[in-house]
DRENGUGU-566054 format. One line per field, with one value per residue (C-alpha): chain; y, x negated, z. Coordinates in steps of 0.05 Angstrom, whole numbers, plus 32768, in hexadecimal, padded with zeros to 4 digits. Each point is the difference from the previous one (the first is absolute). Last residue first. Example, Ala and Ser with C-alpha at 12.3 -4.5 7.8 and 13.67 -1.06 7.14 Angstrom:
<drenzas>
ch = c(A A)
py = c(7FEB 7FBB)
px = c(7EEF 801B)
pz = c(808F 800D)
</drenzas>
This chain:
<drenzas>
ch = c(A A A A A A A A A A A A A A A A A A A A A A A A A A A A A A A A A A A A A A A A A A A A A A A A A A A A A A A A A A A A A A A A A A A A A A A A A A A A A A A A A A A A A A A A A A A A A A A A A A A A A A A A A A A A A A A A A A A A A A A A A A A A A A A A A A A A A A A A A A A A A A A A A A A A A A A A A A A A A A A A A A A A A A A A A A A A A A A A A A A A A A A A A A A A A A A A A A A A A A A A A A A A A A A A A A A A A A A A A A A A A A A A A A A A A A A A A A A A A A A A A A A A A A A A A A A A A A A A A A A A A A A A A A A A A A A A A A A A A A A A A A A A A A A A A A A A A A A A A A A A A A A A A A A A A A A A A A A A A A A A A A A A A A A A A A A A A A A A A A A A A A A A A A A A A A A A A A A A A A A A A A A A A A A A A A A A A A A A A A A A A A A A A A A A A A A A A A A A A A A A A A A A A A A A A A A A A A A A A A A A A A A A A A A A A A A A A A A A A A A A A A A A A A A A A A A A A A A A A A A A A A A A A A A A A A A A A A A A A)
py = c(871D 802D 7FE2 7FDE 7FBB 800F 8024 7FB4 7FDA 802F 7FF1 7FB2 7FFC 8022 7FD8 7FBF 8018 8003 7FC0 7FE4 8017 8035 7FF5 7FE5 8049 7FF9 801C 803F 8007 8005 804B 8012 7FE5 802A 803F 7FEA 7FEE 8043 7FE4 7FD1 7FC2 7FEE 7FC0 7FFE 7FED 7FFA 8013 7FD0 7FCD 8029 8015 7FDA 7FF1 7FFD 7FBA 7FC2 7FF2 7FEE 8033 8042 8030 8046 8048 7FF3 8028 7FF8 8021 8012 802F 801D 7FFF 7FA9 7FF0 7FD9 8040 7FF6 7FB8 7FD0 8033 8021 7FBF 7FE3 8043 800D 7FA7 7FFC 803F 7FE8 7FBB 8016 8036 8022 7FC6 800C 7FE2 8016 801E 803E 803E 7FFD 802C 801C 801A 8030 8014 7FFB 801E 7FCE 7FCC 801A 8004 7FB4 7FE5 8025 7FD3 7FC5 800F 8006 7FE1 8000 8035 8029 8004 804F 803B 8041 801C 7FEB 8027 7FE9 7FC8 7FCF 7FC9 7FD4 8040 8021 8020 8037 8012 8030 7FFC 7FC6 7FF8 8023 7FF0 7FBA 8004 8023 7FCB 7FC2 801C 7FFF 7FB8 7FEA 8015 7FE7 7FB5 800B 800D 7FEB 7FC7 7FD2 800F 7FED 8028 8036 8004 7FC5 803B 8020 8039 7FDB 803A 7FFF 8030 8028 8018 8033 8003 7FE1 8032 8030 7FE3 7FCA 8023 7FEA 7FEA 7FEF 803D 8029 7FCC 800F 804A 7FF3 7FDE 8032 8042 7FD2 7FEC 8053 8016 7FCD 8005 8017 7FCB 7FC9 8012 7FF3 7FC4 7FDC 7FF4 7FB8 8012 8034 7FD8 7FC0 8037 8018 7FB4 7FFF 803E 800F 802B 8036 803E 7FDD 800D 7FD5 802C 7FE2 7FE3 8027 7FC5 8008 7FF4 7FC4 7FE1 8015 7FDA 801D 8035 7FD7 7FD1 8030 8022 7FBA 7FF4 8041 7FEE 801E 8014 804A 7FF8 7FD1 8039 8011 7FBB 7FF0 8040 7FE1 7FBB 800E 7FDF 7FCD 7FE9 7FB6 801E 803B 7FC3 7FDD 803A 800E 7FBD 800B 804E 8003 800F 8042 8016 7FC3 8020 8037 7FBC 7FF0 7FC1 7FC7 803E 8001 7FC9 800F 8045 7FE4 7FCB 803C 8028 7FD0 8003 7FD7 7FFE 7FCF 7FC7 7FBB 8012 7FF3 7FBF 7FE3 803B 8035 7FD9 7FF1 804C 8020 7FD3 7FB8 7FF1 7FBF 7FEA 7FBC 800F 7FDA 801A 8044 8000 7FEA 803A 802D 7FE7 8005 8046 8023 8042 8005 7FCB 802A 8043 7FE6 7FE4 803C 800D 7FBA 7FE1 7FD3 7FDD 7FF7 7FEA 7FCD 7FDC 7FFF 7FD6 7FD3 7FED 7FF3 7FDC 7FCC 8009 7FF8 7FDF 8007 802E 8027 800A 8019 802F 801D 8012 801F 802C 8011 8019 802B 8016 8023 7FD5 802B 7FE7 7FBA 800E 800D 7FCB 7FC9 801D 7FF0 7FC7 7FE7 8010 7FDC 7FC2 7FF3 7FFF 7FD2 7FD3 7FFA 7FCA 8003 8044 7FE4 8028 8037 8010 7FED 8036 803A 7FEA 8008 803E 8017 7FE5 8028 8047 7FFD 7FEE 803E 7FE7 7FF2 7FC0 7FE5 7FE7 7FC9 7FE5 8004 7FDC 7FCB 7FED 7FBC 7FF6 804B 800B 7FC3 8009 8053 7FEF 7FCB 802D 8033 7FD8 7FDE 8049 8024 7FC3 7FFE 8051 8002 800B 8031 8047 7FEC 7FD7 800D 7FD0 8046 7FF8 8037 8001 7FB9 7FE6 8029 7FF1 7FAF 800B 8021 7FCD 7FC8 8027 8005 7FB2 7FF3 802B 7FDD 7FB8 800E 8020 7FC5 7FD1 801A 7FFC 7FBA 7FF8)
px = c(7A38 8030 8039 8015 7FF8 802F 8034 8005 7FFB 803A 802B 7FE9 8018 8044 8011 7FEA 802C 8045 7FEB 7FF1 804B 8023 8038 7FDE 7FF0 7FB5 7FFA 8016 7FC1 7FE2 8019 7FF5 7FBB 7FEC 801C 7FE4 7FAB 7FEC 8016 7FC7 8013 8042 801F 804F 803C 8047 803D 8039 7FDE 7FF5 7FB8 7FCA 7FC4 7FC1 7FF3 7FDF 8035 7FCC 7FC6 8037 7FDB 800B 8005 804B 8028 804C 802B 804B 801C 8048 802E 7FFF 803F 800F 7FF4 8033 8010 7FC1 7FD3 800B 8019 7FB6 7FDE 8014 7FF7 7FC1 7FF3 801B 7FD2 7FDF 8018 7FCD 7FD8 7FFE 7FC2 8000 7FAF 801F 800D 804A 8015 8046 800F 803B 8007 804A 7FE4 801C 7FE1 7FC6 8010 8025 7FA9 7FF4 802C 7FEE 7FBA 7FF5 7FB2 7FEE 7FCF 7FC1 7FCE 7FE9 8022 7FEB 7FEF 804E 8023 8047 7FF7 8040 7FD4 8018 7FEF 803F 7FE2 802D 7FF2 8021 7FE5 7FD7 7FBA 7FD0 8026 7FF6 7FBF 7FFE 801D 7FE0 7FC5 8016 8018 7FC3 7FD8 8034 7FF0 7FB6 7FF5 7FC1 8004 7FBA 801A 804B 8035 801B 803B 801D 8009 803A 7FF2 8029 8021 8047 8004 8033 7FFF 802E 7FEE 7FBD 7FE1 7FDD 7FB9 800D 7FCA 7FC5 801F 7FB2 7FE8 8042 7FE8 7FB3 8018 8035 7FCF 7FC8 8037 8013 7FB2 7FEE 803C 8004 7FBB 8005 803E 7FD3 7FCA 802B 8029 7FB7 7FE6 8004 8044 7FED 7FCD 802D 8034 7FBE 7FF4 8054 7FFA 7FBD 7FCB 7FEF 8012 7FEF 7FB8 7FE1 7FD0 7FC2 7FF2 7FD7 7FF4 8046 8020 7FD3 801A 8045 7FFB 8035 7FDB 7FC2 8038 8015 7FBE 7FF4 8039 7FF8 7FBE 7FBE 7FBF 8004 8009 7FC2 7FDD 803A 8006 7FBB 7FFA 8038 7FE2 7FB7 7FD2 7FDB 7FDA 801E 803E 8008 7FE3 8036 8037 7FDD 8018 804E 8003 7FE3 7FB7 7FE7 7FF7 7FD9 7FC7 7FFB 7FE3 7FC4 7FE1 8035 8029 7FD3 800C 8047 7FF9 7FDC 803F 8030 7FD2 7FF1 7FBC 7FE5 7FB7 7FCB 8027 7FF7 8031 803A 7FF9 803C 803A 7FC5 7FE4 803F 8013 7FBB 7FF7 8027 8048 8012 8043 800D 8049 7FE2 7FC4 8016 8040 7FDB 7FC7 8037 801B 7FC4 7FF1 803C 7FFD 7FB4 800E 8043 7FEA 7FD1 803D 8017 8043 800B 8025 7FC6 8009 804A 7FF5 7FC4 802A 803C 7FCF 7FE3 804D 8015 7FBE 8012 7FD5 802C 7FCA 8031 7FCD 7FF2 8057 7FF5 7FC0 8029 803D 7FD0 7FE4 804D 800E 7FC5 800D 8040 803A 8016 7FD7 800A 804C 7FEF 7FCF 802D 803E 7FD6 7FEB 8040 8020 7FC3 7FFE 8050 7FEF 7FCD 802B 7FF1 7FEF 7FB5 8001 800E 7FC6 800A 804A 8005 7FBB 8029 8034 7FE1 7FE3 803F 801D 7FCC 8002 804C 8036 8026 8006 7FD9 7FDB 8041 7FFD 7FCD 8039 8038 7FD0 7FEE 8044 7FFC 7FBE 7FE5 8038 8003 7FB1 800D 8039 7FDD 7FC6 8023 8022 7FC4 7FD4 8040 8005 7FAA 8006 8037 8042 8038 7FDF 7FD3 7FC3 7FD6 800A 8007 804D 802E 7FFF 7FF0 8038 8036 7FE8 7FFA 8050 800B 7FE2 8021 8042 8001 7FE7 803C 8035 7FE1 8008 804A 800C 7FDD 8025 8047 7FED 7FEC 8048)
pz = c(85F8 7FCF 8007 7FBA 801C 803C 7FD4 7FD1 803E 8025 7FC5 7FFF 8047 7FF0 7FC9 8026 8035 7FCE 7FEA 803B 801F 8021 8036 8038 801F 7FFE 7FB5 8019 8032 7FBD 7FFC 8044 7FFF 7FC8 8028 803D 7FDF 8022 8045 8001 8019 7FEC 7FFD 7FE8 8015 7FD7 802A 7FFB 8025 803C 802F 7FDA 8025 7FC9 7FDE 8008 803B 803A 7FEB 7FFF 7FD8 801D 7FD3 7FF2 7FD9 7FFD 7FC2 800A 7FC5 8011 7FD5 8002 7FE4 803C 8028 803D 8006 7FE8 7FFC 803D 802A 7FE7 8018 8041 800B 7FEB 802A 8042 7FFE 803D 8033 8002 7FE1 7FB1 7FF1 7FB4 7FFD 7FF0 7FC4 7FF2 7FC1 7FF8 7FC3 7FDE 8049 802B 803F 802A 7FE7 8017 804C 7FF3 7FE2 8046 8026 7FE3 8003 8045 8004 8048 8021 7FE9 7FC7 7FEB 7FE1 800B 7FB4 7FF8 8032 8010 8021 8008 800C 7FC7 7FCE 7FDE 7FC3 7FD8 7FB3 7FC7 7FC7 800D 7FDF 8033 8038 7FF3 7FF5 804A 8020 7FE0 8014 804A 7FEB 7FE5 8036 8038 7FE6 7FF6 804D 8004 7FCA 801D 8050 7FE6 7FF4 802F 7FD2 802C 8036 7FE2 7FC3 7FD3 7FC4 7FEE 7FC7 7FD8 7FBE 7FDA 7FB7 7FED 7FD2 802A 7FED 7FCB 7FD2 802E 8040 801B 7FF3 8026 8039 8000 8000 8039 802D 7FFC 8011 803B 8017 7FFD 801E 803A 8007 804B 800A 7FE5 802A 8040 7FD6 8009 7FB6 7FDB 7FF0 7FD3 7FE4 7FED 7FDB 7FD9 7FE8 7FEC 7FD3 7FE7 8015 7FCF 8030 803E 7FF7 8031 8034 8018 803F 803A 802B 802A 7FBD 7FEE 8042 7FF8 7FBA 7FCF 7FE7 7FF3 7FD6 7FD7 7FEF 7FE7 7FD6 7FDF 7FEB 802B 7FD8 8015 804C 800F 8022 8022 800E 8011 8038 8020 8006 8013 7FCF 8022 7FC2 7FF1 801C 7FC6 7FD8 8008 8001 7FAF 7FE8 8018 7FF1 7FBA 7FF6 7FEF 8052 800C 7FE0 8031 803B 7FCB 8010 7FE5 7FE6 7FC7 7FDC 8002 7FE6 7FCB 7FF0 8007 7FD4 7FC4 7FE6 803E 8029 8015 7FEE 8018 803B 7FE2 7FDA 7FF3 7FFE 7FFA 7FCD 7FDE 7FF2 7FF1 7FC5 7FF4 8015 7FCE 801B 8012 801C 803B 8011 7FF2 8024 803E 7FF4 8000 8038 8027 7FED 800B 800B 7FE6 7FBF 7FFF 7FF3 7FD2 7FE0 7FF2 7FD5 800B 7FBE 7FEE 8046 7FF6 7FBA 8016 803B 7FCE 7FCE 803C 8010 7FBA 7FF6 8038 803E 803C 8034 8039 8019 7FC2 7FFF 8052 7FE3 7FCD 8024 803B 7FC0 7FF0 8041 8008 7FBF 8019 7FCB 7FC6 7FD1 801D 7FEE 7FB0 7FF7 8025 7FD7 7FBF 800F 8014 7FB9 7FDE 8035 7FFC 7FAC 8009 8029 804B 8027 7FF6 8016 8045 8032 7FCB 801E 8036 8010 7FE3 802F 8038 7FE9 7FF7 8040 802A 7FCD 801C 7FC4 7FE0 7FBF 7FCC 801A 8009 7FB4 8015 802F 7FCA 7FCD 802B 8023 801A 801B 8002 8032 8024 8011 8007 802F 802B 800B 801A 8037 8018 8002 8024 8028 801B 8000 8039 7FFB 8024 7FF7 7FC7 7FFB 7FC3 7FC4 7FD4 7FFF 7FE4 7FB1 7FF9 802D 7FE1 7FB4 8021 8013 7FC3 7FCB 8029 7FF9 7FBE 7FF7 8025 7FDA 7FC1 8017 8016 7FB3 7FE3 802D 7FF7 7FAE 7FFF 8027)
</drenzas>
């Protein structure tokens, strides 16, 4: 009986850690299609409380996978607010994942982290010690202290670090100097009077004083051009506005997978068609990137792809839903040997895909079936509504009767946290379901989506959480 329990205890905790994997990989406490911001915020919340409550070790551990920067600062935060609940050896091995994943967090998103932990006056010497690595590690913090001034200064204040010379006047005492070393700070200085000084300043400070001096807007950002990140140029291409105003040109080439899928649909299908070359040949190369050394591996594949009109999204996720399934696409191109996608609109044409009509998955999830694949992978927010419930029925009379031996391998990603069930929409028991929301993290989240099935264990997830820990921590940062 003592053994029953175990057993029953560990299949729980196993799901537990999936369902807050699912929820931390797709929510960002934005509203979605069906919920609003206030739920998505509740529901969150709940999980990382009941997480970090009963499962310490398994929730610090999700730091290394594919969890959203939002839930990872989140977490991140957990973590040091309790500190005093954790054994020393718990605070060693989540030091060390904090360290790691805040190296890979944007800094912007890592100063806001800071400045929430200053706020709830979180001050322990663990936290003031990681708040002095992270800032040590900067390859410019000069850089920074212009990007980012005020956080900066936060972090200072409260990590107690000693910034004297040219770097904590111009944090405390700007304008007491006559004139800076340090070029960024210099350049600084001088774009108070001095409109060509702007120009050595990155984007966000320099737009301020482009405004402060009247600049116009298109003769700023090709003046501006130079200093622009890839995120940036991104953006200025996306905005019609900016467009109209002379934007600059994003180079495609290095854009990654999933964030170059949200541009393409961010553009009218009219200049989509006249780029077709140019956005397909883009989309393919951030795709054969993203397979890596799986690229044509994957046997016969077949896709059911949810281009209906929930993939609208919301007004924060624009459309987030179809982005990760248009990358989803072309990744899985890339890694199938042989590969056929069967989109809920019956489209044909990819690069022309946009949010219309009910949700037929049933009958598309039969289409692929059809075709007999080595896998079949389902790429939807799970309201099947055309008719509804059809495919958790198609696919429990498939496994149950016709492919009990499972041949053929049935994986469902879901890019949509569902607030009310703490969890994203499953479509059948027998097929396991997985968040996604960045289509490079689909062959990682076909392989834990296995753990989802009910039939493997804590132990056997443990193993595969302390794997990815162990490859996480050797990443370089």
């Amino acid at each position: 009986m003592d053994t029953y329990a175990d057993t029953y205890a560990d299949l729980i905790a196993a799901e537990d850690v999936l369902l807050f994997v699912n929820a931390a990989i797709t929510s960002t406490g934005q509203s979605e299609f069906r919920s609003d911001a206030d739920r998505q915020r509740m529901s969150l919340d709940f999980l990382h409380d009941y997480m970090l409550g009963n499962y310490r070790e398994l929730y610090a551990a999700t730091l290394a996978l594919g969890v959203n920067h939002h839930n990872a600062a989140l977490i991140i935060r957990r973590l040091l607010e309790t500190a005093a609940d954790a054994m020393p050896e718990q605070r060693r091995a989540e030091g060390r994942l904090i360290a790691r994943r805040l190296a890979k967090l944007p800094p912007q998103r890592v100063y806001a982290l800071f400045r929430r932990l200053r706020e709830a006056r979180v001050n322990n010497r663990r936290t003031r010690a990681i708040m002095r690595d992270w800032l040590a590690a900067r390859r410019d913090l000069a850089f920074d202290s212009v990007k980012y001034r005020d956080a900066v200064k936060t972090v200072a204040r409260h990590a107690h670090l000693p910034l004297g010379g040219e770097l904590g006047s111009f944090l405390f005492a700007p304008h007491d100097r006559t004139v800076f070393t340090t070029p960024i700070l210099e350049s600084w200085r001088r774009a108070h009077y001095d409109r060509s000084a702007l120009y050595e300043l990155p984007y966000t400070v320099a737009e301020g004083f482009a405004a402060k001096h009247g600049v116009d807007r298109k003769a700023f950002l090709e003046g501006i051009a130079p200093r622009l990140t890839r995120l940036e140029r991104l953006r200025l291409q996306t905005s019609a506005a900016e467009r109209q105003a002379g934007g600059v040109a994003a180079d495609l080439s290095v854009m990654p997978l999933t964030r170059l899928a949200s541009y393409v649909l961010s553009l009218p299908l009219a200049d989509r068609v006249r780029r077709r070359d140019e956005l397909t040949a883009a989309l393919r190369a951030a795709a054969t990137r993203a397979a890596g050394l799986e690229a044509g591996r994957w046997g016969r594949v077949t896709a059911v792809l949810d281009d209906s009109f929930s993939a609208t999204g919301s007004r924060q996720k624009r459309k987030r839903p179809l982005a990760v399934a248009l990358a989803c696409h072309f990744l899985l191109d890339a890694l199938a040997g042989e590969y056929t996608p069967l989109w809920t609109s019956r489209r044909d044409d990819a690069l022309l895909v946009f949010p219309y009509g009910p949700t037929p998955l049933g009958a598309r999830v039969l289409d692929a079936l059809d075709h007999r694949p080595d896998r079949l992978v389902i790429v939807s927010d799970g309201w099947d509504n055309a008719p509804p419930g059809l495919a958790a029925e198609v696919l429990r009379i498939w496994r149950a009767r016709l492919d009990p031996h499972r041949r053929i391998s049935i994986v469902h990603l879901n890019p949509v946290y569902d607030a009310d069930d703490f969890d994203v929409r499953r479509l059948a028991p027998t097929v396991p379901t997985a968040g996604i929301r960045s289509a490079e993290d689909l062959p990682a989240l076909v392989e834990l989506a296995q753990f989802a099935e009910g039939r493997t264990g804590l132990e056997e997830l443990r193993g595969h959480l302390a794997a990815q820990c162990a490859r996480f921590l050797e990443e370089e940062p």
